[in-house]
Backbone bond lengths (Angstrom), bond angles and torsions (degrees), N, CA, C in turn:
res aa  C-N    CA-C-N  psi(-1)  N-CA   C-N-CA  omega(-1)  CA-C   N-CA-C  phi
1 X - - - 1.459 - - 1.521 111.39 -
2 X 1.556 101.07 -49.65 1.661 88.62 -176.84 1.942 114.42 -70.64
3 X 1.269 120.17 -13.13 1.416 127.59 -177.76 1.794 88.81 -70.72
4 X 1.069 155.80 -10.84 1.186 147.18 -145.51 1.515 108.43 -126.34
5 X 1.722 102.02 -41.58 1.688 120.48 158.33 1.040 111.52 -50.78
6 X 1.356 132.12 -60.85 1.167 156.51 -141.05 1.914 109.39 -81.27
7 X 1.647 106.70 -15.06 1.351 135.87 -168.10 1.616 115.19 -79.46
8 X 0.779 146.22 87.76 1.263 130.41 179.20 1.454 131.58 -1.04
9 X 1.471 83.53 -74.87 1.783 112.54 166.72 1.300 130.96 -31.03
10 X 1.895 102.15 -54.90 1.269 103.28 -178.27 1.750 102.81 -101.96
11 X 1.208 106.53 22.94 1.640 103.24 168.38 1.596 91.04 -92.24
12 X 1.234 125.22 -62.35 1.078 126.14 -157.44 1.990 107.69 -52.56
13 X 1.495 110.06 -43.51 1.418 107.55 159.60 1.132 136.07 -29.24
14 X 1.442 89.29 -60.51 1.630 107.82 -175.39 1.774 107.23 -73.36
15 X 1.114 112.78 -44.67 1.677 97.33 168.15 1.370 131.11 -56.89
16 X 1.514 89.18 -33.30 2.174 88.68 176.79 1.527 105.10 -79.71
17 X 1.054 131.22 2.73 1.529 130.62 -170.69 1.969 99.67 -108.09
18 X 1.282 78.42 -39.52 2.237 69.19 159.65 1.115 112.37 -95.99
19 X 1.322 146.24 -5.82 1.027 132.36 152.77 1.447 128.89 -76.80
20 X 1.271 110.49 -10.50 1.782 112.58 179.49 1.471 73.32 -82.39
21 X 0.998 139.79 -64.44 1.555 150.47 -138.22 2.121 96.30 -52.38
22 X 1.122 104.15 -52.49 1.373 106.76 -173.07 1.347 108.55 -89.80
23 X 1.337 122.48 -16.26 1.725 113.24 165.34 0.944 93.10 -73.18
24 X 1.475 147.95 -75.04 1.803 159.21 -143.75 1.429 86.10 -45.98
25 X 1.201 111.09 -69.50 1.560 112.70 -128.38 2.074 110.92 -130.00
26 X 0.933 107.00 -26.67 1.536 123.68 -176.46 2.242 102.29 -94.45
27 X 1.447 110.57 -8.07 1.091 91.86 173.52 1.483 110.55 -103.14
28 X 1.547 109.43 -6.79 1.080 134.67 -174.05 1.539 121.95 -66.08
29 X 1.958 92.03 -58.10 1.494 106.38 179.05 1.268 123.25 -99.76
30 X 1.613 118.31 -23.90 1.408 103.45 173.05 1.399 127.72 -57.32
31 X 1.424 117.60 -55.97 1.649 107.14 171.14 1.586 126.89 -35.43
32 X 1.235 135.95 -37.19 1.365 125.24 133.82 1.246 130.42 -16.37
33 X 0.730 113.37 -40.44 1.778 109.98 -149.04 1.503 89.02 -112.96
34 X 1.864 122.50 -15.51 1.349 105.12 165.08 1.879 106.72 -114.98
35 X 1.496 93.28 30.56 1.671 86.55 162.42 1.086 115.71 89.04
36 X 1.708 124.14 -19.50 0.943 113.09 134.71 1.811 165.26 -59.42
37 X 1.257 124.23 126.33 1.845 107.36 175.14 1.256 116.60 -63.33
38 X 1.348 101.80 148.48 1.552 105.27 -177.20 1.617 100.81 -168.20
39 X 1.541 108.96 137.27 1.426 144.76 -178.71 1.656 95.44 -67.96
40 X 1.749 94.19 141.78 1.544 91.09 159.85 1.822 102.75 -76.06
41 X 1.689 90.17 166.51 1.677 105.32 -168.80 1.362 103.56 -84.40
42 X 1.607 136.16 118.40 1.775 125.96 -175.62 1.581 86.90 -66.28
43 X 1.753 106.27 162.20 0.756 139.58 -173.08 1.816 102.54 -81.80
44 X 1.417 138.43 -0.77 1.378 137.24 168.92 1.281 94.66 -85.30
45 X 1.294 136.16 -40.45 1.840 141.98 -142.25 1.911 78.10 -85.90
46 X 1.328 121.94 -79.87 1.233 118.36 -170.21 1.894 118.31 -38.96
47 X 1.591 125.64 -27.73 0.853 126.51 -141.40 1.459 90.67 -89.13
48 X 1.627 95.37 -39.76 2.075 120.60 -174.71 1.945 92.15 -51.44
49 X 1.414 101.93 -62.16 1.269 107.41 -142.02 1.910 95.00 -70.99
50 X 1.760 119.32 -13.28 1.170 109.57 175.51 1.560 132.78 -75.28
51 X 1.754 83.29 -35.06 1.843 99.77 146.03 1.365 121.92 -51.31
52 X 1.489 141.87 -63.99 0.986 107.95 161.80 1.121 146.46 -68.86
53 X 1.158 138.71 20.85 1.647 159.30 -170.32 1.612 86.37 -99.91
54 X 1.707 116.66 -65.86 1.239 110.49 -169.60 1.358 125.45 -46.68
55 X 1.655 107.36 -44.24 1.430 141.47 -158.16 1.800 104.66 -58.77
56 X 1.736 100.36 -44.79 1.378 109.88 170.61 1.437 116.98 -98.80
57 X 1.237 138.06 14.69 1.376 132.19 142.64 1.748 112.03 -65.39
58 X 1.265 77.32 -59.84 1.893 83.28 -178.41 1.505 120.41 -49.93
59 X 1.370 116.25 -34.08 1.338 122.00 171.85 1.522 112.42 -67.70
60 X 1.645 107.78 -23.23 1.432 101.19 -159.10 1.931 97.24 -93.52
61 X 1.536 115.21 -28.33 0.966 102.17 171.70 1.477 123.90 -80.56
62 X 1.211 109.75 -19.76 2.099 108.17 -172.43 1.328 98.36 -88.06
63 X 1.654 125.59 9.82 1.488 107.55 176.13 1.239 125.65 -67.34
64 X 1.660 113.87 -32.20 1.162 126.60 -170.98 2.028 103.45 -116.29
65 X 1.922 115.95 118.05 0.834 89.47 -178.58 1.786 147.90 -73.17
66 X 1.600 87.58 -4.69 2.198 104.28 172.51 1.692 91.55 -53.79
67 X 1.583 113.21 -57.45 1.318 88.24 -160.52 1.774 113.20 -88.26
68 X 0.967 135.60 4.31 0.930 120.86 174.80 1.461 111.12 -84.34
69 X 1.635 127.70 -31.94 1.184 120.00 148.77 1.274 129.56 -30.98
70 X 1.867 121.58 -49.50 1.288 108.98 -174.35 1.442 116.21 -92.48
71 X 1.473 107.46 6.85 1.654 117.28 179.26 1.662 91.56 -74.97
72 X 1.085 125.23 -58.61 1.744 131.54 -142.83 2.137 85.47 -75.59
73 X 1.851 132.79 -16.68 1.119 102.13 -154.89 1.379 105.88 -91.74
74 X 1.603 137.43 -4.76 1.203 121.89 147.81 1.542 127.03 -56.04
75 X 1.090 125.15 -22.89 1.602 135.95 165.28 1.465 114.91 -38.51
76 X 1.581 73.01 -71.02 1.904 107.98 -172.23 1.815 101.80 -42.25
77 X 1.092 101.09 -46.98 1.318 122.80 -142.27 1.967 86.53 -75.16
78 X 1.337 106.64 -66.41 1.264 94.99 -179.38 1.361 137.95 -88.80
79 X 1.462 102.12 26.43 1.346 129.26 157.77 1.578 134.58 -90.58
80 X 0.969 82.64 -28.73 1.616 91.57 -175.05 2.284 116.12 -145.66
81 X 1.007 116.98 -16.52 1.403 118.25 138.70 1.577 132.62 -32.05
82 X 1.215 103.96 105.73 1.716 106.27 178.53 1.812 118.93 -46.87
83 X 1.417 103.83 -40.09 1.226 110.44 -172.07 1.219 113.24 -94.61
84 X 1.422 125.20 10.62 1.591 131.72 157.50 1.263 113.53 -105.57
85 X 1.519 118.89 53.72 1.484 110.84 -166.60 1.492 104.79 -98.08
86 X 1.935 122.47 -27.79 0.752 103.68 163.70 2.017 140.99 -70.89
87 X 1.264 82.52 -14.63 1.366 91.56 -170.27 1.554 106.72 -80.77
88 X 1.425 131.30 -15.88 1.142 148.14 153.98 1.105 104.55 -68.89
89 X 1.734 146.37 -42.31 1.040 137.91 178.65 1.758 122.11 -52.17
90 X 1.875 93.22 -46.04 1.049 111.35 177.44 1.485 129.40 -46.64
91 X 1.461 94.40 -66.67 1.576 107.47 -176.78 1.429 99.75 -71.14
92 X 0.898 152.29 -24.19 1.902 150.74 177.16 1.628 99.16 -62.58
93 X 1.495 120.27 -14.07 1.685 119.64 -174.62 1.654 99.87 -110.71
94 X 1.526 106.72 -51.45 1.524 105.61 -174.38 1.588 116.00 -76.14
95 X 1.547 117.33 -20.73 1.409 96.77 -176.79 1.624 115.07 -83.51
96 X 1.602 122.25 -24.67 1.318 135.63 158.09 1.500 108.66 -42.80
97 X 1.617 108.06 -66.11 1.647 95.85 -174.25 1.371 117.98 -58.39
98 X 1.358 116.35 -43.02 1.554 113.13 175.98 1.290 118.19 -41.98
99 X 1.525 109.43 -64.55 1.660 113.74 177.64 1.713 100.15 -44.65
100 X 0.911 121.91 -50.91 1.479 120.88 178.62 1.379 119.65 -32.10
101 X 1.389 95.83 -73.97 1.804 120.13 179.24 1.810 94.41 -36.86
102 X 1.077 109.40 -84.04 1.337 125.15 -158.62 1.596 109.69 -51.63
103 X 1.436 109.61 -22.60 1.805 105.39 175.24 1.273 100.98 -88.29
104 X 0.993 131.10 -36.35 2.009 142.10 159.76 1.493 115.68 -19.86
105 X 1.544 84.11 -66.00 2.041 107.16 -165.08 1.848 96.45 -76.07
106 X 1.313 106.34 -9.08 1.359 89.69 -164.67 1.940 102.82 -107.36
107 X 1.184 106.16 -22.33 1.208 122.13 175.27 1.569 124.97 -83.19
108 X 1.233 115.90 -24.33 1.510 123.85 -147.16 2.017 91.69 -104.38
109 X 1.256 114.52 145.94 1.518 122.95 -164.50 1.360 106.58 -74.40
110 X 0.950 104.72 132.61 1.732 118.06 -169.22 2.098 99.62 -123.98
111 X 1.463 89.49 152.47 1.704 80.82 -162.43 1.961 81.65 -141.37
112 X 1.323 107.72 108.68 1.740 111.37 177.36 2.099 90.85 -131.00
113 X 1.181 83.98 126.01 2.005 92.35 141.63 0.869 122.13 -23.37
114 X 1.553 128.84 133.27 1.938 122.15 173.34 1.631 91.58 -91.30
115 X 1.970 86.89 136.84 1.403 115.76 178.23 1.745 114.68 -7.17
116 X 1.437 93.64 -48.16 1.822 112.46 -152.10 1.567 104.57 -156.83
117 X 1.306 104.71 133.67 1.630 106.87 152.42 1.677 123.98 -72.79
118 X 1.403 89.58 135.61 1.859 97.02 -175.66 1.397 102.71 -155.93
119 X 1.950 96.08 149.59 1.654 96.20 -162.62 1.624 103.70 -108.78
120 X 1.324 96.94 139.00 1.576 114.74 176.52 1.262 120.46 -37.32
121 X 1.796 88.12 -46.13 1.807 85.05 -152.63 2.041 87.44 -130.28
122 X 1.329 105.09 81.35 1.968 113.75 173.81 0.886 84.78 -55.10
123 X 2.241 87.30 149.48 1.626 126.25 174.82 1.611 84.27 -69.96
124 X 1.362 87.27 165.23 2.217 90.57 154.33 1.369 83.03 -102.96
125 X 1.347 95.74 -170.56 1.510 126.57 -144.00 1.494 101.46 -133.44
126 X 1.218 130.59 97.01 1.555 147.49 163.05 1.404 107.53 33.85
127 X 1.521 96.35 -72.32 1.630 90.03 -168.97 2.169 75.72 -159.23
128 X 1.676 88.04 179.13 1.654 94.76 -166.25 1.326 92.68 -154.50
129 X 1.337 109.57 175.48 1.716 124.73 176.83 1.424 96.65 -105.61
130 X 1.541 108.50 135.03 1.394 129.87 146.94 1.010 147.24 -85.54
131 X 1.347 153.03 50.06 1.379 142.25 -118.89 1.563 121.53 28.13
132 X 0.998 114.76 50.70 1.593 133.29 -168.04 1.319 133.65 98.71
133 X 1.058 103.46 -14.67 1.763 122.75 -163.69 1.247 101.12 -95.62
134 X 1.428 112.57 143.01 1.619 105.08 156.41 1.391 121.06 -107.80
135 X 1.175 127.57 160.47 1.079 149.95 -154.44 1.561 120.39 -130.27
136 X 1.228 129.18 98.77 1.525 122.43 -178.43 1.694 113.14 -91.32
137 X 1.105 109.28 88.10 1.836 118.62 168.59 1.320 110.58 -35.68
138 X 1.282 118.26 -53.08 1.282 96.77 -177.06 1.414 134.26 -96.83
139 X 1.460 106.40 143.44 1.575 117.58 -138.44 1.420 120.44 83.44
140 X 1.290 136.25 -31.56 1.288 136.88 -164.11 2.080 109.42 -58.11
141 X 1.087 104.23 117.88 0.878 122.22 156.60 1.712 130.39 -65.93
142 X 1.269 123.40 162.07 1.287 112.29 163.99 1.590 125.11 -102.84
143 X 1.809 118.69 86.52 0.856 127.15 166.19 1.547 146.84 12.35
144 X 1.791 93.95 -29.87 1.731 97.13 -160.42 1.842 95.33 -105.14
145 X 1.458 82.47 -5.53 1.959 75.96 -173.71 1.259 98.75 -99.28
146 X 1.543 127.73 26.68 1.114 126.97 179.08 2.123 99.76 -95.84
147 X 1.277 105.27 -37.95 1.362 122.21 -162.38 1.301 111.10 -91.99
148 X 1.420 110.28 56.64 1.379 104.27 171.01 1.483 137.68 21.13
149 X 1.500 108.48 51.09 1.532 104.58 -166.39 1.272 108.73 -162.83
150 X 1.340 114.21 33.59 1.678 126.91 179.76 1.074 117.47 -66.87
151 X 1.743 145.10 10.23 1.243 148.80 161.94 1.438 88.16 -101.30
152 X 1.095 137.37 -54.75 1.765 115.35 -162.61 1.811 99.87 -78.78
153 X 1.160 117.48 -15.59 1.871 110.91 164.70 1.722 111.11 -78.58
154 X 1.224 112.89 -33.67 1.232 105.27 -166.18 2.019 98.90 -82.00
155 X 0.937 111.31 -40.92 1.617 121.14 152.32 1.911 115.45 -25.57
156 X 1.384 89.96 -60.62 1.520 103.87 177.16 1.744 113.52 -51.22
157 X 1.525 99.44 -65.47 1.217 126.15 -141.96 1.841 84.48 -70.18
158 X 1.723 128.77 -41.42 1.193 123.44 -167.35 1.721 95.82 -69.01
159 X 1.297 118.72 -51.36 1.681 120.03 174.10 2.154 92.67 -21.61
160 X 1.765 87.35 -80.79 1.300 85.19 -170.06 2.027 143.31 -20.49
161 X 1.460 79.02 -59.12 1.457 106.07 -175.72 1.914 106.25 -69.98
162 X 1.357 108.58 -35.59 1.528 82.18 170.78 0.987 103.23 -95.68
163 X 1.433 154.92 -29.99 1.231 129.51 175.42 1.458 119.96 -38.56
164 X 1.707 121.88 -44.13 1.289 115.84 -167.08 1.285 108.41 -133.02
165 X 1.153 130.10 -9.85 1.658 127.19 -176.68 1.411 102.73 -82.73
166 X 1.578 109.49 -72.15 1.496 115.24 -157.74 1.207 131.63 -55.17
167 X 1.577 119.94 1.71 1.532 115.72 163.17 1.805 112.34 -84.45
168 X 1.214 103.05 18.42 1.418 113.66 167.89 1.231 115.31 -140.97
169 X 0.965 120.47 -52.57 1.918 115.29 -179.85 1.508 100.66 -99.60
170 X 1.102 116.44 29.92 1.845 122.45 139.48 2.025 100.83 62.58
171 X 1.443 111.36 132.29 1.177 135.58 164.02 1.608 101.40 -16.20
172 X 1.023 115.36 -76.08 1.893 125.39 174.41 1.615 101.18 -56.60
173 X 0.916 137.32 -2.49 1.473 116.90 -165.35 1.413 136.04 83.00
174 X 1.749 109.07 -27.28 1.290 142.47 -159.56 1.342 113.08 -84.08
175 X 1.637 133.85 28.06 1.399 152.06 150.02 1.587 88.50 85.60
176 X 1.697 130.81 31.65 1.499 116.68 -174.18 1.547 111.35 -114.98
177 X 0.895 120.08 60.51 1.583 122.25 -165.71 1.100 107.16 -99.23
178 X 1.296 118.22 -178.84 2.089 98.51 -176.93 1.398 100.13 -107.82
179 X 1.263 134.79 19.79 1.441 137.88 175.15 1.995 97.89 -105.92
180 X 1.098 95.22 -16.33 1.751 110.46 -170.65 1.571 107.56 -59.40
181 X 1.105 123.43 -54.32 1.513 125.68 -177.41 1.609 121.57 -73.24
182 X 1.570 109.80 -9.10 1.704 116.15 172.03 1.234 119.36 -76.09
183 X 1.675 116.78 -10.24 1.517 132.53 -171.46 1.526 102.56 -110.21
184 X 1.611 99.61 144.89 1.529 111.85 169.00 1.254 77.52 -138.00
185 X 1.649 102.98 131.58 1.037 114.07 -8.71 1.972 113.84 -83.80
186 X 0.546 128.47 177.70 1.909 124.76 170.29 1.634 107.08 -63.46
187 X 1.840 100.65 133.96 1.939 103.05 170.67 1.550 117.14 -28.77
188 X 1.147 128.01 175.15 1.255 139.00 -170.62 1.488 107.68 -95.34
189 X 1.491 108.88 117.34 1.374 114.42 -177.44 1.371 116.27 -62.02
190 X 1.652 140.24 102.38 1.590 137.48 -160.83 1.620 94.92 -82.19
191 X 1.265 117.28 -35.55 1.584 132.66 -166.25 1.417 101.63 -61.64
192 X 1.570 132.93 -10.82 1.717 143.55 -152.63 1.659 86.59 -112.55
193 X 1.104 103.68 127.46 1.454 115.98 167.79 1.501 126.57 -44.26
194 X 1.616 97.39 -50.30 0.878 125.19 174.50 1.910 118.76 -59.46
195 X 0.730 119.06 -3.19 1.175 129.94 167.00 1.525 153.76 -80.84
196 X 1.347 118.86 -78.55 1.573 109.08 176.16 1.564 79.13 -126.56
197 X 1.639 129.95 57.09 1.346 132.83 169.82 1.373 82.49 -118.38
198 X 1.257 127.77 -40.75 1.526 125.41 -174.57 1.075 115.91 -78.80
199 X 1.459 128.55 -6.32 1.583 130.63 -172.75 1.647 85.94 -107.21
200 X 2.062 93.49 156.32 1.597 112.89 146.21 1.233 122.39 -87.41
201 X 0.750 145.64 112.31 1.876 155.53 135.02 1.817 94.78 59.98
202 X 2.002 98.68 -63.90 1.304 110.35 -166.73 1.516 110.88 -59.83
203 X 1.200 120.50 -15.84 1.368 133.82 -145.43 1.893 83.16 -96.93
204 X 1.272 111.65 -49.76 1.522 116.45 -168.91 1.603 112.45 -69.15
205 X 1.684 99.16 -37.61 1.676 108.78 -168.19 1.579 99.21 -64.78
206 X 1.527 116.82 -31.24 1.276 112.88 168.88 1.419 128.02 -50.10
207 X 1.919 106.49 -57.71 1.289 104.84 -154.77 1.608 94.30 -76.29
208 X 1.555 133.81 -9.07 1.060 132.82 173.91 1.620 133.13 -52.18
209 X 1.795 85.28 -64.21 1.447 116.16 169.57 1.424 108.49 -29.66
210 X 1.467 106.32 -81.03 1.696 133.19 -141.21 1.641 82.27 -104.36
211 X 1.211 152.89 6.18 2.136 137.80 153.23 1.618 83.01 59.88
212 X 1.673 86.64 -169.20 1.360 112.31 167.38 1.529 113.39 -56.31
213 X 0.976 131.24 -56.57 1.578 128.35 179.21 1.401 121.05 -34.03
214 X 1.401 105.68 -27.66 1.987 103.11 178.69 1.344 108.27 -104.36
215 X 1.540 111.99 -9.32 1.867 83.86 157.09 0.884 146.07 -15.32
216 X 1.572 149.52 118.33 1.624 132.73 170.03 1.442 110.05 -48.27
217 X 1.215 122.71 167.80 0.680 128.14 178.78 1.992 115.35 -97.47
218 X 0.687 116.19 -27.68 1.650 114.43 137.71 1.188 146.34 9.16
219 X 1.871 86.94 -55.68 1.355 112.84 162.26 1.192 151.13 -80.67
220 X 1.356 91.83 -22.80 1.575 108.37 -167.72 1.376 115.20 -77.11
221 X 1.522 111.95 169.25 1.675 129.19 10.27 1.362 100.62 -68.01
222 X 1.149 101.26 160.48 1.282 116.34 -176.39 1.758 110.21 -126.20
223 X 0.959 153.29 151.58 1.094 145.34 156.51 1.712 135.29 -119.99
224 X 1.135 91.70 14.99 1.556 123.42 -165.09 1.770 102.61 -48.59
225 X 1.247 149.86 103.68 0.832 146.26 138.37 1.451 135.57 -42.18
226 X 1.159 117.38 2.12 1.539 112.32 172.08 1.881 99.04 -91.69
227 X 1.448 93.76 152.27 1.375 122.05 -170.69 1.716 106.83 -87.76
228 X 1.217 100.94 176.93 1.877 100.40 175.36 1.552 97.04 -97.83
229 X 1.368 112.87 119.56 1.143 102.84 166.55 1.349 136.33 -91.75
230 X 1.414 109.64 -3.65 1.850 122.88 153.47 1.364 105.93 -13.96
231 X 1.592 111.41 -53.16 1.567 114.04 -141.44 1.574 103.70 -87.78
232 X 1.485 111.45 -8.23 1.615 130.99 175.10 1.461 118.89 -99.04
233 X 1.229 108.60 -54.81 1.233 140.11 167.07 1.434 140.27 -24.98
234 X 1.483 155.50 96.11 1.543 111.55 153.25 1.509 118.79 -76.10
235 X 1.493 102.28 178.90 1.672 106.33 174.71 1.422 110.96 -70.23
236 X 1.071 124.82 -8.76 1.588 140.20 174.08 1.455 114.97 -72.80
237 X 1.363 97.27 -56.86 1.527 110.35 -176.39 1.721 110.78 -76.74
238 X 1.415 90.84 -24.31 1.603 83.06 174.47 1.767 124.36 -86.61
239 X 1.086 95.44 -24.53 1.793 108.26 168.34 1.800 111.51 -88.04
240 X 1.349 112.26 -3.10 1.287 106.17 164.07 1.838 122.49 -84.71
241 X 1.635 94.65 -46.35 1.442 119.12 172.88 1.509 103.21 -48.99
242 X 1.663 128.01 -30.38 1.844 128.05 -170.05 1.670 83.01 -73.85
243 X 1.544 124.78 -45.00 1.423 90.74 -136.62 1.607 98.92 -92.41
244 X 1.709 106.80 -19.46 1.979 96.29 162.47 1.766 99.22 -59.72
245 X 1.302 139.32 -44.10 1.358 110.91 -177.36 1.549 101.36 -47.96
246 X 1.270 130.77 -71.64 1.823 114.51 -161.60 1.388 111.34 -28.63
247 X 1.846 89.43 -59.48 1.453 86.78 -147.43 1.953 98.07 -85.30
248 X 1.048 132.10 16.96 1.568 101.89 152.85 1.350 100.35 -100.35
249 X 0.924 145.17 -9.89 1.422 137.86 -166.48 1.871 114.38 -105.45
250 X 1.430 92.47 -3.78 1.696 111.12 170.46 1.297 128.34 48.87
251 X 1.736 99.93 25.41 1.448 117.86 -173.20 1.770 94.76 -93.76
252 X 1.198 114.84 -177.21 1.755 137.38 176.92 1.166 102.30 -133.56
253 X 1.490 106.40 116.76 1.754 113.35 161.50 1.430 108.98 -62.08
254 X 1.482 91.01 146.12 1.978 105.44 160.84 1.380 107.42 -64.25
255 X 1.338 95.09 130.59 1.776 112.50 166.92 1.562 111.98 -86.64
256 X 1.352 116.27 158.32 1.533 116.78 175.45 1.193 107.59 -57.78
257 X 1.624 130.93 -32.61 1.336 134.74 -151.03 2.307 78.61 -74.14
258 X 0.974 102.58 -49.95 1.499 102.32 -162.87 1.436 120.14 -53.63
259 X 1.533 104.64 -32.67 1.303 130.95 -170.49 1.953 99.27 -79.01
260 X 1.055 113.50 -31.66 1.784 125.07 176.01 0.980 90.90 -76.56
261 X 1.277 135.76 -91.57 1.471 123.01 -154.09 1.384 126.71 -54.99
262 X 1.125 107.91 -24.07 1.811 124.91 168.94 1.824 105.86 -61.16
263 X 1.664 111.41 -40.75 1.198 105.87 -178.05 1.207 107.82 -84.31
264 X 1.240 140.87 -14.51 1.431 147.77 163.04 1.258 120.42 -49.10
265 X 1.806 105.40 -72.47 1.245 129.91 168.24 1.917 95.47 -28.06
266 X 1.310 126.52 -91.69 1.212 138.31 150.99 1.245 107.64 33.57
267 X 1.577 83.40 -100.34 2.174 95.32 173.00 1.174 127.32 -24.04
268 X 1.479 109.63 -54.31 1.371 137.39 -171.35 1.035 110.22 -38.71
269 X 1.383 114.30 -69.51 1.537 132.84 -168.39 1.487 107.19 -41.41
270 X 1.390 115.01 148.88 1.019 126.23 165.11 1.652 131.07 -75.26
C-alpha cells in the first residue's frame, strides 16, 4: 500500500478523489454543523473547481522531470503493454459508455412537478406602511385626481418616470428600454392592455411603493427587478408617476365600483 502512496500516479488519484469528496459533499455539510446556511453545490461549480484541482496536480507532477516520467508509466503501461490488453480493452468500452450515459441523462426530457405552487398574479394586501403611515388599499383612490390639478401631476409624474423608470420600461412604455433586455424576466409592458388596464391605481401604488422586495411571499421565487421606490420616492410623486402611466398609455384604471361587481358577478355564478 505504501509503494502505491508513495507513486505519483496514485497520489495524484487519491488527491482528486478528496477533492471531488470536499467540493460534492464537505462544502455542503460543514457549514451546518458550524451554524452556518448553506445551498447545495450545482453540479457546474464542482465540475470548474475539479478542473482546477486537476490543473494543479498536473502542474505539481510535470514540475520535476524524474517524476513526471514515473507519473506517465502507469499510462504507458496500460496503453501499450501486451499483457494489459484486457484492461485496455476495458476502459476503451467503459470510458465511451460513460461519456455516453452522462450526455444521455443530461440531454434527454425529463418531466418533474414544480418545487411549489405560486401565483402569477398576488392579491395586494389591505392596507401597508408608507414611510410610517398606513395606508388602506382597499377602496383607495388616487388622491391627486381629486384636486383639480391633473396637468401640473401629469407634468410631475412625466419628470418622474423619465428620470427613473424609462431605462427599463422603455421611452413608449412598452418594456423596451436598454436596461430592459438584462432582466428575466423583462419590466412590465404598460403599453399591453393587459396590464395596469386591469389594475386600480391602489393596486399599482403598491407594486410601485414596495418593487420586487414586497412581494408576498406566495409568490415566489420571484425575480422581479424593480426596486422599492418608497425609499426614492414621495407618495405624491408616486401617485403622480400612475396617472402619466394612464394617460400616455391611454388606458383607464379599474375603479372599486368595477372590482365589486366583478366580485359579485363571482358569487353569483353557479
Amino acid at each position: 500500500m505504501g509503494k502505491y502512496l508513495r507513486h505519483p500516479f496514485w497520489q495524484a488519484i487519491v488527491i482528486l478523489v478528496a477533492a471531488y469528496i470536499v467540493f460534492k459533499f464537505g462544502i455542503a455539510f460543514v457549514p451546518p454543523l458550524l451554524g452556518i446556511r448553506s445551498a447545495p453545490v450545482p453540479s457546474s461549480v464542482v465540475l470548474q473547481f475539479m478542473l482546477t484541482a486537476l490543473a494543479g496536480v498536473l502542474i505539481y507532477v510535470s514540475e520535476n522531470e524524474e517524476r513526471w516520467r514515473t507519473f506517465k508509466q502507469p499510462i504507458r503501461a496500460v496503453m501499450v503493454e501486451p499483457d494489459k490488453r484486457v484492461a485496455r480493452l476495458i476502459l476503451l468500452v467503459t470510458i465511451p459508455a460513460l461519456v455516453g450515459f452522462i450526455t444521455f441523462d443530461r440531454v434527454r426530457p425529463k418531466v418533474s412537478a414544480p418545487p411549489s405552487l405560486r401565483s402569477i398574479h398576488p392579491a395586494p394586501p389591505t392596507q401597508i406602511t408608507f414611510r410610517g403611515n398606513t395606508l388602506r388599499l382597499t377602496g383607495l383612490e388616487n388622491p391627486l385626481r381629486a384636486d383639480g390639478s391633473i396637468a401640473e401631476d401629469l407634468a410631475v409624474g412625466r419628470r418622474v418616470y423619465y428620470q427613473n423608470c424609462m431605462p427599463c420600461h422603455g421611452d413608449a412604455l412598452a418594456a423596451d428600454g436598454y436596461y430592459a433586455h438584462g432582466f428575466s424576466p423583462i419590466p412590465l409592458n404598460f403599453a399591453d392592455g393587459g396590464t395596469i388596464e386591469q389594475l386600480t391605481e391602489s393596486f399599482v401604488f403598491w407594486r410601485i411603493a414596495k418593487g420586487g422586495p414586497g412581494l408576498p411571499r406566495e409568490g415566489t421565487p420571484w425575480n422581479s427587478a424593480m426596486p422599492a421606490w418608497e425609499d426614492f420616492l414621495t407618495e405624491e410623486e408616486i401617485w403622480a408617476v400612475i396617472i402619466f402611466l394612464y394617460e400616455q398609455t391611454g388606458w383607464s384604471p379599474r375603479t372599486w365600483e368595477e372590482v365589486g361587481e366583478a366580485a359579485g358577478a363571482g358569487a353569483e355564478a353557479p
